[in-house]
Every structure is written in C-alpha cells, then in structure tokens.
N, C-alpha and C positions, 0 to 999 in steps of 0.2 A: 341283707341277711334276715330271714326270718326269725320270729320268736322261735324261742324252746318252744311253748305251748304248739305254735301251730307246724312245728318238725315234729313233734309227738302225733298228732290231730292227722298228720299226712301221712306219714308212718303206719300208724293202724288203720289207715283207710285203704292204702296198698297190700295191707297183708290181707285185709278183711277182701278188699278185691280180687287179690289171688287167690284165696280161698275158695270161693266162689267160679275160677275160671276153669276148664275143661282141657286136654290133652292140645287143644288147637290155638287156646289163648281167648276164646270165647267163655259168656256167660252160659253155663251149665245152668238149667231151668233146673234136672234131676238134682243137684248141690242145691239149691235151696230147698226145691220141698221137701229136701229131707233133714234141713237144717230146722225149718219150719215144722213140722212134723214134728221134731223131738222138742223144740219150743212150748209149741202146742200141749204135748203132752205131757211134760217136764212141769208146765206153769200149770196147767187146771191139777195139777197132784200137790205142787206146794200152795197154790189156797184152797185146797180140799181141806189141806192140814191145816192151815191158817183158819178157815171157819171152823172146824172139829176142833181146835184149842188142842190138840195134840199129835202125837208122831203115829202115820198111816204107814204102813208099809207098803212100798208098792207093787200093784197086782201081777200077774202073769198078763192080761191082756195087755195093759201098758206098756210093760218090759217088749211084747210080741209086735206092737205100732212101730217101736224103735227100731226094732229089729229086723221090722219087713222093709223100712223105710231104708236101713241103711245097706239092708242085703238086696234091694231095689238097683239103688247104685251102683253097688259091687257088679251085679249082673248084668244091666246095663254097661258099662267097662268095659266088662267081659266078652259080650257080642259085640260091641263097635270096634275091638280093638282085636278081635281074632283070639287065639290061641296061645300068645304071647302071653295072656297076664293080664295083672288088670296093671293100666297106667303106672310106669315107676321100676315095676317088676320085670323087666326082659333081660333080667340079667342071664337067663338059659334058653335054649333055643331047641324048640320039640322037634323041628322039622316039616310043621302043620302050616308056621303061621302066616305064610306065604300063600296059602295054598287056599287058608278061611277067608284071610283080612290081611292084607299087609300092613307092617308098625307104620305109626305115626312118622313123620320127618322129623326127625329131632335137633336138626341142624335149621330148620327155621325158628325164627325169632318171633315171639306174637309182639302188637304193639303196646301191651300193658307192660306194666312194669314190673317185673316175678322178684320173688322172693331174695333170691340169689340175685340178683342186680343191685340190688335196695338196703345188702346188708341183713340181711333177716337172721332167724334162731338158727 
C-alpha cells in the first residue's frame, strides 16, 4: 500500500493531468498555452510589485493577454465541436449540430484516468 504522501503526490498529478486533457482524452497543447500564458503574465505582475516594494494594479493590457488567451480556447471548443457548445455544455440541442460538427462520443472511455473515476471534487 502506498504512503499517504505519495496518494496525495498521484492524486494531484491525475487532476493536473485531467486538467490538461481535451474532449478526446488527449493533451490539449491550446490548455496549456493558455495556462502558461496566464502564468506568464500573472508572474512578471507579482515581481513587477515585488521590485516596485509596492501594490500595482493591474493594467488592461494584462487583464486583455488573459483574456484573449482564455477566449482562445473557448473558441477553439467551439469550432471543433460544432454548434453544440463548448465541451460540458450540450445539455440543448439547436438542431445545427449535426449538420456543423457532430458531438464528440461520450460513451467512449480515454485511457487516462478523469476526474470522476479518481474520486475527484
């Protein structure tokens, strides 16, 4: 039986994994650089403040990096997955999304191991 430590250690490497995977069970390249992206510019604002010795507020352009980065995605979803919605969302049915993009299979299984399997939040 494993340590606590390293069920903990597996645990977050699974969620951080799923996090990271795509409607197919694949790594999503757009899920990181847009993780990276807000990293990126999240971290050069907190040691901006850090050298400055005080609280910056931060810009519009910064806020707009995050923003393109996350609305990147969003869009992205959106065209590979048709009219449906973005991933999560098909809970209604336009009548379109047959016709754009047909849904993903959602009765297959990817071989990672998701959220919902693992116990997750």
């Amino acid at each position: 039986m494993p340590s606590a430590p390293r069920q903990i250690i597996r645990r977050a490497a699974a969620l951080v994994g799923d996090a990271f995977c795509d409607h197919t069970g694949g790594t999503s390249c757009m899920r990181i650089m847009s993780v990276l992206v807000c990293i990126i510019v999240l971290g050069a604002w907190i040691i901006g403040m850090l050298a400055a010795g005080c609280y910056l507020p931060i810009g519009w352009p910064e806020v707009s990096l995050i923003g393109m980065a996350c609305g990147a995605k969003a869009a992205q979803s959106r065209f590979e997955l048709g009219s449906g919605g973005l991933w999560g969302a098909h809970g209604y049915d336009t009548g379109l999304s047959d016709v754009i993009a047909p849904a993903p299979d959602r009765t297959a299984t990817a071989p990672a191991p998701r959220d919902m399997e693992i116990g997750g939040l």
